[in-house]
N, C-alpha and C positions, 0 to 999 in steps of 0.2 A: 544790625550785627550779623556777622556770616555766621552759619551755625558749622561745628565744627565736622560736622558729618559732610558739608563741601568740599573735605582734603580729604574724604576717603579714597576716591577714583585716584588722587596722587599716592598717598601713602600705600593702597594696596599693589599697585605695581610698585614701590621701591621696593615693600617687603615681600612681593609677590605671595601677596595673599589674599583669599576669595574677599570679594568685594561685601560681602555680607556679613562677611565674619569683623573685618574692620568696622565695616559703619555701627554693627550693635556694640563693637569693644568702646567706638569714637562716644555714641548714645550714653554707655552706662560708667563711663570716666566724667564725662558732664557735667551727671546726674550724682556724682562725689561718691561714686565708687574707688577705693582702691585697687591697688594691684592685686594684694592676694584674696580679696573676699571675691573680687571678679572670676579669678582663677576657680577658687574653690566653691564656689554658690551660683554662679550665671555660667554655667556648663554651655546649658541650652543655648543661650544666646550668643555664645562666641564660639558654638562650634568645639568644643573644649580644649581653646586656645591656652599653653600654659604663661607662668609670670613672666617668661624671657620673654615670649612673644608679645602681649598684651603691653610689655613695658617700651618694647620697642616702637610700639604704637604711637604708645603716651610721647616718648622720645622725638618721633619721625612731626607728629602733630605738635610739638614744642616749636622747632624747626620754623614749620611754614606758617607757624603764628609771628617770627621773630621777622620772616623774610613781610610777611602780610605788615608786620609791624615800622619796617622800613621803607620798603617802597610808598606807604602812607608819609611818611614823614620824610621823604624826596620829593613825594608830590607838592607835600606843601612849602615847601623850598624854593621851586623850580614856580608855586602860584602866586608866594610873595613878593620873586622878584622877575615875575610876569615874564617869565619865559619857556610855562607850559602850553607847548602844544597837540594839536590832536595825533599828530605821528610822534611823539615822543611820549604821550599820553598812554596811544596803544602797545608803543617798544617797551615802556614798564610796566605796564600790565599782562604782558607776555611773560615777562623773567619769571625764569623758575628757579634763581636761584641768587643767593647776596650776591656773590661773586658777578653774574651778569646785570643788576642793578647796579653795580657802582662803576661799571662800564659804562652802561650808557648814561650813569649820570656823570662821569668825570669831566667831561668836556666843559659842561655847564654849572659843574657846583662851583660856587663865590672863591675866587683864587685871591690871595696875597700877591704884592709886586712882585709880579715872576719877568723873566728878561722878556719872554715874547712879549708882553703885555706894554713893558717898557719900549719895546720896539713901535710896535704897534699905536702907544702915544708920539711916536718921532714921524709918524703918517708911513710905516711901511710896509702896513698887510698888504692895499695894494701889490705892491714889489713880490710878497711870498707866492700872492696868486698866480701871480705871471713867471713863476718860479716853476709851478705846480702844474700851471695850464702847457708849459715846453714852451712857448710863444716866447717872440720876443728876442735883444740882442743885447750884448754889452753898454750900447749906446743908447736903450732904454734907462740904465741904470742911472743915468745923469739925471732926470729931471726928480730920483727922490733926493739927489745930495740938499741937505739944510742947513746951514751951518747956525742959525738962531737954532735948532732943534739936536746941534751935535751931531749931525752928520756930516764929516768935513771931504770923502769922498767915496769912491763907487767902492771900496772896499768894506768901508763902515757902514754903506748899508747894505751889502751885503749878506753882512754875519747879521746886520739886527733881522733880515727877512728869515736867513735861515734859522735864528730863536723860533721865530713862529714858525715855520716849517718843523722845524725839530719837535715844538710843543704839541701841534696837529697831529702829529705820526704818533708821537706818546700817547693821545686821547683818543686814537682810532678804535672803535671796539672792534673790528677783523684784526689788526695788527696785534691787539695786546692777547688774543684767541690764540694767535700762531704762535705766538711769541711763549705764552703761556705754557702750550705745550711742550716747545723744545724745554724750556726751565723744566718742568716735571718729568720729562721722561732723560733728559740727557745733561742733567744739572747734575753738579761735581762738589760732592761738600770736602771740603781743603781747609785741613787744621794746620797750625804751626804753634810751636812755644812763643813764648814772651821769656826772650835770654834773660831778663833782669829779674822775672820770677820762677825764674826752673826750680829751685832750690824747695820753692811751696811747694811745687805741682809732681812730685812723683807717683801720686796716685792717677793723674794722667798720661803719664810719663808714653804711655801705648799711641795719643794723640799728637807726642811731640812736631811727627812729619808725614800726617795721616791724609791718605785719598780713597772716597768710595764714592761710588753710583746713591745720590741722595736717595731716590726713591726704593733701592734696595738696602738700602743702612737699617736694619733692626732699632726697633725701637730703643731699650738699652744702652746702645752706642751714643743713638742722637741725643740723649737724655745726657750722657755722660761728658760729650762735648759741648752742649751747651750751656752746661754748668759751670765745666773746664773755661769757656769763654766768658761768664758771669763772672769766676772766680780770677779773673785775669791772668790766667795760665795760658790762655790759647786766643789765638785768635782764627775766626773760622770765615767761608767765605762758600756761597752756593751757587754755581754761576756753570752754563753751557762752556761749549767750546767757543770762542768767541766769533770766528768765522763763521761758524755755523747761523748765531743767531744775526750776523751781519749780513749774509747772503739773503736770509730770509728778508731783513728788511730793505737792502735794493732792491729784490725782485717786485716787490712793491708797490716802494714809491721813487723808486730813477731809473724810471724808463727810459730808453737810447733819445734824445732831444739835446737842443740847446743847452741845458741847464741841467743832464747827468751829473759832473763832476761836483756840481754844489747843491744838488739833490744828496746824492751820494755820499759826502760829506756832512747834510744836515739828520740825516740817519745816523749816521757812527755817533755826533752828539747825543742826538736824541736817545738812542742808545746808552751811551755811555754816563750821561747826566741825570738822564729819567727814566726811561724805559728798564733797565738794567738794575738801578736801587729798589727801585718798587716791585718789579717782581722778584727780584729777592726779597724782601721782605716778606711777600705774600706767599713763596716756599719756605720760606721760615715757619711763618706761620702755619700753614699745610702741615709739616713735617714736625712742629711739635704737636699739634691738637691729635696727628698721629697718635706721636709717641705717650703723649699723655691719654689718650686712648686706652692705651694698650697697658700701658703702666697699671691704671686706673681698675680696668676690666680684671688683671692680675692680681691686684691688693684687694677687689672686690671678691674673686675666689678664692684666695688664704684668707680673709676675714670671714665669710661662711662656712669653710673647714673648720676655723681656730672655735668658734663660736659654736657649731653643731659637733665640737670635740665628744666624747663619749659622758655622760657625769657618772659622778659613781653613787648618786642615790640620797635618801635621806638615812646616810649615817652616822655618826656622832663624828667629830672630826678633834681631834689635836695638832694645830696647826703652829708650825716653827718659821718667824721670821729671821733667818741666820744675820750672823756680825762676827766681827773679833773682838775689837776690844770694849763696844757694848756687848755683850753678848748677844745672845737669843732670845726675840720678843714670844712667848708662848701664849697661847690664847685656847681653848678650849668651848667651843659648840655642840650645842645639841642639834636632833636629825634635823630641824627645819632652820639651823643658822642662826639661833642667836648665839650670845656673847653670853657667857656662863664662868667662865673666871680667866685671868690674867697674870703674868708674872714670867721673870727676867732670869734664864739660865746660862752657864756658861761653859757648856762644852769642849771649848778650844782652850780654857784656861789650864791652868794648873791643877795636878791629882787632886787634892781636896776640892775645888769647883768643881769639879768632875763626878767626883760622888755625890759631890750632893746636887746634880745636875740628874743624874741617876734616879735619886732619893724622891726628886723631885718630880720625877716622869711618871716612875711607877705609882706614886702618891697618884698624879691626875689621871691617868690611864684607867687607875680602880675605882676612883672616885664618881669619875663621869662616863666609866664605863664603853669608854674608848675603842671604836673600831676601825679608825684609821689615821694615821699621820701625815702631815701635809708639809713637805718644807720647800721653802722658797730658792730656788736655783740660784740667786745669787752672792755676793761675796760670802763665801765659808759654807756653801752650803753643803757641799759635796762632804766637808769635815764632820757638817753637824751629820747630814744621813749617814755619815760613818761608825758615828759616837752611837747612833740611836740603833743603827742593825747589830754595835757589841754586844746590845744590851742584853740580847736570848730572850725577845719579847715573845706571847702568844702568837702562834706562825699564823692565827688566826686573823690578827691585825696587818694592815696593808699601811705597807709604809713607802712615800711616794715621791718623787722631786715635783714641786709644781713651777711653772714658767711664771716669773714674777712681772712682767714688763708692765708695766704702768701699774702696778700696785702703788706707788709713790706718790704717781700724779693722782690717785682714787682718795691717797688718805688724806691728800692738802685739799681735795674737794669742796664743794658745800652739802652733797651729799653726805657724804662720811662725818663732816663737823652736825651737821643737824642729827643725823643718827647717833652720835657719838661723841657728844659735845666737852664731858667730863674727861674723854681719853686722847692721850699724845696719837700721832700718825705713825708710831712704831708700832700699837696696839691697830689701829686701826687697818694700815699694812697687811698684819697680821689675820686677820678678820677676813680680808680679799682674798688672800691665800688660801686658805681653811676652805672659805665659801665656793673659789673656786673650782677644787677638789669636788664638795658637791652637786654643783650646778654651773660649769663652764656659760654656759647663756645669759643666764640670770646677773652674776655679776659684772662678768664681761659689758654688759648695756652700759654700766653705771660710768666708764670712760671712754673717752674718744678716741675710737679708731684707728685713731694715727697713732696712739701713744702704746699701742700693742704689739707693736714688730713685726708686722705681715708684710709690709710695703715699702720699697723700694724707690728714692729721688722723689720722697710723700712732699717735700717740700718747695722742688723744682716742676710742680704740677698744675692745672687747672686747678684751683681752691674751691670754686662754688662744683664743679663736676666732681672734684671728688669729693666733697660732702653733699650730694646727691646721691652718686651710688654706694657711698658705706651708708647712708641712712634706710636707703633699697635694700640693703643685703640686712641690715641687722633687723630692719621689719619682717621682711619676708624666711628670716629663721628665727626670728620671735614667734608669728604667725603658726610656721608649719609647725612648731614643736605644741604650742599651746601653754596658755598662762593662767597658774591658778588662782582666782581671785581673789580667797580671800589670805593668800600667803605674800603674792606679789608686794614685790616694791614699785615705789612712782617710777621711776628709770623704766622699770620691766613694762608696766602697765601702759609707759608714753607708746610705748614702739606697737599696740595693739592696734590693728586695721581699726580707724575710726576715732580714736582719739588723741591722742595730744598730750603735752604735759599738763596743760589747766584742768583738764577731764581727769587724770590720772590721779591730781592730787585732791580734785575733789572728791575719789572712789577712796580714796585714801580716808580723807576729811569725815566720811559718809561709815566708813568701815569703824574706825575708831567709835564713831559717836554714837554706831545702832548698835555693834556688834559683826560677827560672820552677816554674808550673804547667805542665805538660804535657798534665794531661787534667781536665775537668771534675768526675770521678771523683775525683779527687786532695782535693776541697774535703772532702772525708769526715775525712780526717786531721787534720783543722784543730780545734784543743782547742776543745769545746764545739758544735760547728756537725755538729748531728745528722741525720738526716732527713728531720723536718720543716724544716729553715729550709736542709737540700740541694734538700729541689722546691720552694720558694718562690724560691728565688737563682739557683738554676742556668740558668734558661734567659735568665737577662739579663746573663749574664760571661761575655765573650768570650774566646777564647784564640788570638792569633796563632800560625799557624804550629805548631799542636799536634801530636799524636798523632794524633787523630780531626779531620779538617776540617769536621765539623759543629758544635761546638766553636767556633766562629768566624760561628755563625750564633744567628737565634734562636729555628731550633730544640729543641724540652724533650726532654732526653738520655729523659724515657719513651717517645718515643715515636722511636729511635733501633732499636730492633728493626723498627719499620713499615719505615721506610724501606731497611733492608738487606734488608728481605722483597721490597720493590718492587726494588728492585734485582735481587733471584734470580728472581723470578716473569719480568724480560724478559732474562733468562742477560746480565746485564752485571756487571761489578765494582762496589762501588760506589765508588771515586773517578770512574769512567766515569757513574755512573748522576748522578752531583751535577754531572758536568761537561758533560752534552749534553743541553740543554734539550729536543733533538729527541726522544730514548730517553722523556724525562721525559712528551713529549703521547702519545706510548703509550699511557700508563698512565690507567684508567678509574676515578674516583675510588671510585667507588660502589660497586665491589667491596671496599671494606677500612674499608665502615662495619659497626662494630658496635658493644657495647655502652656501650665507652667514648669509641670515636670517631663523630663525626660530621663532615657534609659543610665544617662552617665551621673544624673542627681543620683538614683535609685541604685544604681550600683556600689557610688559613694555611699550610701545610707547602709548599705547589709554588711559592705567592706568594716565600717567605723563598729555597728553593732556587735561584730563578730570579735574585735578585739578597740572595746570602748576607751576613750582616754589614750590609746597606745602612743608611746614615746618613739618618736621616729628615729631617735637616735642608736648606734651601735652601742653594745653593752662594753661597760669599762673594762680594761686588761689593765692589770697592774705591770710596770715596768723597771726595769732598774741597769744602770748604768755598770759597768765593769770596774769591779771594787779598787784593781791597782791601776787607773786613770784618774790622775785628780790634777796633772800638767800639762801641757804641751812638749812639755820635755821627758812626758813619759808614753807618748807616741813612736812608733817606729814604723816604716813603711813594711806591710803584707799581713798588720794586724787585720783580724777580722774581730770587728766592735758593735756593741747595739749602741743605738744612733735614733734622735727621736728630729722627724722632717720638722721644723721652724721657718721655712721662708720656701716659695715657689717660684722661679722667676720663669722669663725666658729662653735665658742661656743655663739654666740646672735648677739645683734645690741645694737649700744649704743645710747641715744635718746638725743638731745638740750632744757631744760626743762625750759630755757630762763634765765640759771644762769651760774656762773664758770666751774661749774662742769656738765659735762654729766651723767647720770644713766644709765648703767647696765640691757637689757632685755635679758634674759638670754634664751638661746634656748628651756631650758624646759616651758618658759613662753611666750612663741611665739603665741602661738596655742591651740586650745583645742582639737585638734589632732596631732598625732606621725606625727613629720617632721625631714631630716635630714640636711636639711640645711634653716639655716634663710632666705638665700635667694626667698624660698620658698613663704615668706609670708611680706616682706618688701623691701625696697630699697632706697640710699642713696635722700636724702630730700624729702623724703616721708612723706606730715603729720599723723599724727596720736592721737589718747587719749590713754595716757597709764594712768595704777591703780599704785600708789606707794605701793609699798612690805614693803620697810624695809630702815632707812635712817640712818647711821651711820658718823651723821657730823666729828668727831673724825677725821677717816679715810677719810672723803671725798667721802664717797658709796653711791651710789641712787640703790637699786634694784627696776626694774617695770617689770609691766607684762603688756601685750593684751589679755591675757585670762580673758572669764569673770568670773565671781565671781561662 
């Protein structure tokens, strides 16, 4: 077995990164290190490489396992039907990449009755070579006529020579190189409608009679017509100038001889038959794995925003899941989320619902002692926060719109039914709401990614890659925030560097049955959860109020002997040494590097003690929507409105203007300077005032800007 620290020398030059720092990232991924324990606890060893970097590692090393994994499985292809040789042996062991493996293997992997082939049984390879060699005369052509073989004259075989000529030129690895190129750099992607479904397709309607430079087309676009072509609105086509790629292949292969003219001619087939489909296809390909790239990398950063959103704390929550003609599912939590009573208001109704919609608020508000409101953004919601800000509540209480998007899919769950087995998915709804208000992160885990509203054509994308990097992003902001052990949920607890949903529910299983964790030490016990996935986990689960108060930090229990060292070396105790930052600048780092620690452990370590457990999140701002906007038809263009960011693309950001519809900030209206990415200048629930542009209720279009006037 290759050891994977062999593709350091490649992967360091892809990422152009020091050769040392790769091989120990390649060493301690291996050795089933994750991404963020590597980041935050093997400083030393990688140079202190952060998660982008280390991941791309992981990524570039996926790659040349996949390529290692095919060129194996050409070989033994090319052994079974005993057509490997030592110069075709050494031409695939050279590839450095798929694309150049299936080069040189195309000639030779096992074809279906293709025409050359069919020629070729009529006895007329001969004939192609003598095609190819310029040798030769019209009155050679007579001794391949056959007529037991169907060849009835110099014509017929002819065209069967140039099939094989044609098929040769297509499996030439120089020609498909050249060829390759013009396709990528001067390939023409050309949409057109389908007249018979125009009447579907107005949302492509911008595609109807569309030309751009493929390799310049935005990924957005390409996404948008290839869908448009799925949904048979369009049809699309990616193809050079045709001359262009035609010049290329006479210069080639019909050089001035006897047999130009039908050289010549066996190009433009070969072309037009094979060469031509196939690498379209393979800029198709190119240009989605692009766009889905890019797509992907995008939904990956609004779901890290959406998820490291602000939380507002452990405070008692009254959460409103709005309706009309059900009402209002109401649910009331205590600071750490449970479920403490339930019941049905109706707001929107009639005067008497109303009061005692009222009756009924102020009841729970005093009861459980309520210090914030939670209501769910969608249908009625804007009516219900209407009803509840009549009410002249304590100005003390914070009362909030929360983004419901996949609440729905949380409460038809199996999550939510085991949690909640007794309650409808209106109550349960309601719960994610509430919950959410307190801890954005925490509940947010408990649905998939896709059903949260950050991403864009989630369904016209690589499937396995983007459930690879939404499960990267939501670890690595589970990780950076940190999880308290003994509060966490399984969902919360899976996404922990190191273990898993089985481990997760056994901490669960292990919790219930002893009681709290008291020491970090304690995760030992837990059926299955060994050593290795004890130093992967440990230093990101917190423990209130434990045994050990470092335990509550994110500090790594190895390195919990240093610290009581530094504590004896200045004669302090250590709950004294962790509680006087003053004692703590004493201490001279540089005395307690050695082989396993260095200056950026040690840094880490005074950074954490100085502000232990700290939440790396921005603190909440409460926000609120502009009271007379509850339509679209109560929009007018040069309003200035608060506006909460919901989506990041690459052509703008789209804004929550406290109604059905989202508006439209379009990249050029970002800025009052040249930016090329929105990300530049916003970020998913970011408040903001945007100017309304332009409002086209018809359609359903909000344009706004952040530029000023």
């Amino acid at each position: 077995m290759i050891s994977s620290n062999s593709y350091a020398p490649a992967i360091a030059g892809n990422l152009k990164l020091p050769l040392q720092q790769v091989t120990a990232t390649l060493s301690l991924l291996d050795d089933g290190g994750t991404v963020p324990f590597i980041a935050r606890y093997r400083k030393e060893a990688t140079g202190s490489l952060d998660e982008v970097a280390i991941d791309r590692i992981r990524i570039e090393q996926e790659k040349l396992q996949e390529i290692k994994r095919r060129r194996k499985s050409i070989i033994d292809s090319l052994t079974k039907n005993d057509r490997l040789t030592d110069k075709l042996l050494a031409e695939l062991q050279g590839a450095e990449s798929l694309t150049t493996l299936e080069d040189i293997y195309l000639p030779h992997r096992p074809k279906r009755k293709t025409r050359a082939l069919m020629a070729a049984e009529k006895g007329l390879q001969p004939l192609a070579e003598l095609l190819l060699s310029g040798r030769g005369n019209l009155q050679d052509i007579d001794k391949f006529i056959n007529l037991e073989q169907g060849v009835d004259n110099q014509r017929m075989a002819l065209d069967g020579a140039k099939d094989i000529v044609a098929e040769k030129i297509s499996e030439d690895q120089k020609t498909r190189e050249k060829l390759r190129a013009i396709f990528f750099k001067r390939g023409i992607i050309a949409t057109k409608v389908v007249k018979k479904n125009i009447d579907q397709g107005e949302k492509f309607s911008n595609y109807f009679d569309w030309q751009e430079t493929a390799s310049e087309a935005p990924g957005h676009r390409l996404l948008a017509m290839f869908r448009g072509e799925t949904n048979k609105v369009l049809t699309l086509t990616i193809r050079p100038p045709r001359e262009e790629a035609l010049d290329t292949l006479t210069s080639l292969h019909a050089p001035a001889g006897n047999w130009q003219k039908e050289l010549k001619s066996a190009a433009e087939e070969s072309y037009k038959r094979l060469l031509c489909p196939s690498l379209e296809n393979e800029i198709r390909k190119e240009l989605k794995q692009r766009a889905d790239t890019e797509a992907i990398e995008i939904f990956g950063a609004n779901l890290r925003q959406l998820l490291l959103a602000p939380p507002l704390g452990q405070k008692s929550v009254l959460a409103l899941d709005p309706g009309y003609r059900t009402g209002a599912k109401l649910v009331c939590l205590d600071r750490q989320g449970k479920l403490l009573d339930t019941t049905t208001i109706y707001p929107t109704h009639n005067t008497r619902q109303q009061s005692l919609a009222r009756e009924i608020l102020r009841d729970k508000i005093n009861t459980y002692r309520i210090e914030a409101i939670a209501i769910g953004n969608g249908t009625a919601g804007r009516e219900t926060e209407a009803f509840v800000r009549s009410m002249d509540l304590d100005s003390n209480i914070i009362i909030t719109m929360v983004n419901e998007d996949g609440a729905s899919i949380y409460s038809a769950s199996e999550a939510a039914r085991l949690e909640f087995p007794d309650r409808d998915i209106t109550v349960r709804g309601a719960v994610s709401i509430g919950r959410r208000l307190q801890d954005p992160l925490a509940e947010l885990v408990k649905i998939d990614p896709k059903s949260i509203g950050v991403g864009q054509y989630q369904h016209d994308i690589d499937q396995q890659q983007l459930k690879s990097k939404l499960q990267s992003v939501v670890e690595s902001c589970v990780n950076s925030v940190g999880v308290e052990l003994n509060s966490a949920s399984a969902e919360l607890l899976a996404f922990v560097s190191g273990l898993g949903r089985t481990l997760a529910d056994n901490i669960l299983e292990f919790r219930n049955s002893n009681g709290p964790f008291k020491t970090r030490r304690e995760l030992l016990k837990v059926p299955r959860l060994g050593p290795k996935a004890y130093e992967q986990c440990a230093g990101f689960l917190r423990i209130r109020n434990g045994s050990n108060p470092l335990d509550n930090s994110a500090v790594h229990p190895e390195r919990y002997k240093l610290i009581q060292q530094m504590a004896k070396d200045v004669t302090v105790s250590l709950p004294t040494f962790l509680q006087s930052e003053e004692t703590r600048k004493g201490i001279k780092l540089e005395e307690y590097i050695d082989a396993s620690v260095g200056m950026p452990t040690l840094f880490d370590i005074m950074k954490e003690l100085n502000k232990p457990g700290r939440d790396p999140r921005d603190t909440f701002k409460q926000f609120c929507f502009a009271d007379n906007i509850l339509t679209i038809d109560d929009i007018q263009a040069g309003m200035l409105l608060p506006a909460i960011i919901t989506n990041v693309t690459k052509f703008g950001a789209f804004a929550d203007l406290g109604i059905k519809q989202d508006g439209l900030i379009h990249i050029s209206q970002m800025a009052d300077r040249f930016i090329k990415d929105p990300g530049e200048v916003v970020r998913v629930r970011q408040q903001v005032e945007v100017r309304v542009l332009q409002v086209d209720a018809q359609r359903k279009r909000i344009a706004l800007s952040l530029r000023k006037e």
